[in-house]
N, C-alpha and C positions, 0 to 999 in steps of 0.2 A: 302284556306277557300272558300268554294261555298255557294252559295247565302243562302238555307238552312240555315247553321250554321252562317251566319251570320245574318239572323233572329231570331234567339235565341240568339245570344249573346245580341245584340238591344232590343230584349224584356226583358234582366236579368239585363240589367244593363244602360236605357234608359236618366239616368241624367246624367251619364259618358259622355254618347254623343253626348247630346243635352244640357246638363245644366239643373242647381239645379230646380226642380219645374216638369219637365215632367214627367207625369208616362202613363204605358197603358193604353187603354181604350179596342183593341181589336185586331184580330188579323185573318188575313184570311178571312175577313167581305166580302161578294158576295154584289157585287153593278150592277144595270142594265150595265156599264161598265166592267166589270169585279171583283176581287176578289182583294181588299189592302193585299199590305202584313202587315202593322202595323200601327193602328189607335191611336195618343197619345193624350196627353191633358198635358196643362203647368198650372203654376200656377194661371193664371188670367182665366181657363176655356174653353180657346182658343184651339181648335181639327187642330191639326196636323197629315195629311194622309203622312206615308213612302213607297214609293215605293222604294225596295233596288235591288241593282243589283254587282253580284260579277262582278271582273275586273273593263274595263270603264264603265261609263252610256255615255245614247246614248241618242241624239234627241229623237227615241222613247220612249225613256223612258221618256222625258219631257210632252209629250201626252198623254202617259197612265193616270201619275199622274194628268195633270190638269183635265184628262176624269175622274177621281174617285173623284176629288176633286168637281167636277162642281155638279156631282151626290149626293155627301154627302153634302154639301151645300143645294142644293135641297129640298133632302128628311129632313135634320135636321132642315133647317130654319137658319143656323149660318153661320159664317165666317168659311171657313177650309184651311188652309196654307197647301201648298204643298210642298211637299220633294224629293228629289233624293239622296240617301246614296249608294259611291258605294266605290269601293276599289282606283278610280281614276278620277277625271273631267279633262276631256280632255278643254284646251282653248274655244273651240268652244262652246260647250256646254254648258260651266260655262256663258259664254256672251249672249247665246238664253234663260237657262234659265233667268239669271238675266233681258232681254225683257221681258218676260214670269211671273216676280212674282214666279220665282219656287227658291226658297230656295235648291242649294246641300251641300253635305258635303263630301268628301271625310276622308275614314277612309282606313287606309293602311294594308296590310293585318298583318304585324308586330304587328302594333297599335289594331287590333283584338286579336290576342295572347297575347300582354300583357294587355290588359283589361279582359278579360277570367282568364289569372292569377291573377290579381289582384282581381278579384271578386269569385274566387274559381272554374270557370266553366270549368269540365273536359271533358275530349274527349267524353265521353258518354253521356253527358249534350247534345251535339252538335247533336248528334244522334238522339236525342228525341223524339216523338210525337207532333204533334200541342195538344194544348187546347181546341182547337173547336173554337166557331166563336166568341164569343164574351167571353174576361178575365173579365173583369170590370165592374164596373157601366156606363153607356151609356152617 
């Protein structure tokens, strides 16, 4: 599964992997940082930015995210929890982020396929199109 497809999986089925209460807010959002791949919201209101990466995540990848998070903070005026979703957190990493306030999760590429089954999303789902920049209400 490459990072692609498992952007869309995350976006069809965001309480599966993060818990009851999260839905999108957007997705492919350009921040003077660069572009989130998935911007959620939980149920108290709270904006969670995912930065996802197939394989391991990596140190840089823990900079990207607090760099999008700092920006959406920013410009929003709110609290934004940072994410790292990858197919693997290496020790190292799980221990910088956890210094760091970054929230990972690892999701196995298995655990992708059978959440795709269980939610009905077929190999063409996977293929899909982005939405454009923003799904949801803001």
């Amino acid at each position: 599964m490459n990072e692609r497809q498992l952007e869309i999986m995350v976006r069809r089925c965001p309480e599966a992997v993060f818990g009851a209460g999260f839905e999108l807010v957007a997705q492919q959002l350009s921040l003077p940082s660069g572009r989130i791949d998935l911007l959620l919201k939980d149920a108290t209101g709270t904006r969670h930015v995912v930065e996802l990466k197939k394989g391991r995540a990596t140190r840089a990848a823990l900079q990207q995210v607090l760099a999008y998070s700092h920006d959406l903070s920013v410009e929003a005026g709110v609290l934004v929890i940072p994410w790292v979703v990858a197919h693997e957190i290496p020790p190292a990493v799980e221990s910088e982020a956890n210094s760091q306030n970054v929230r990972v999760l690892a999701v196995s590429i298995d655990a992708c396929y059978a959440l795709c089954e269980e939610f009905g999303i077929v190999e063409s789902d996977l293929i899909g199109s982005r939405k454009g920049s923003v799904i949801s209400g803001g």
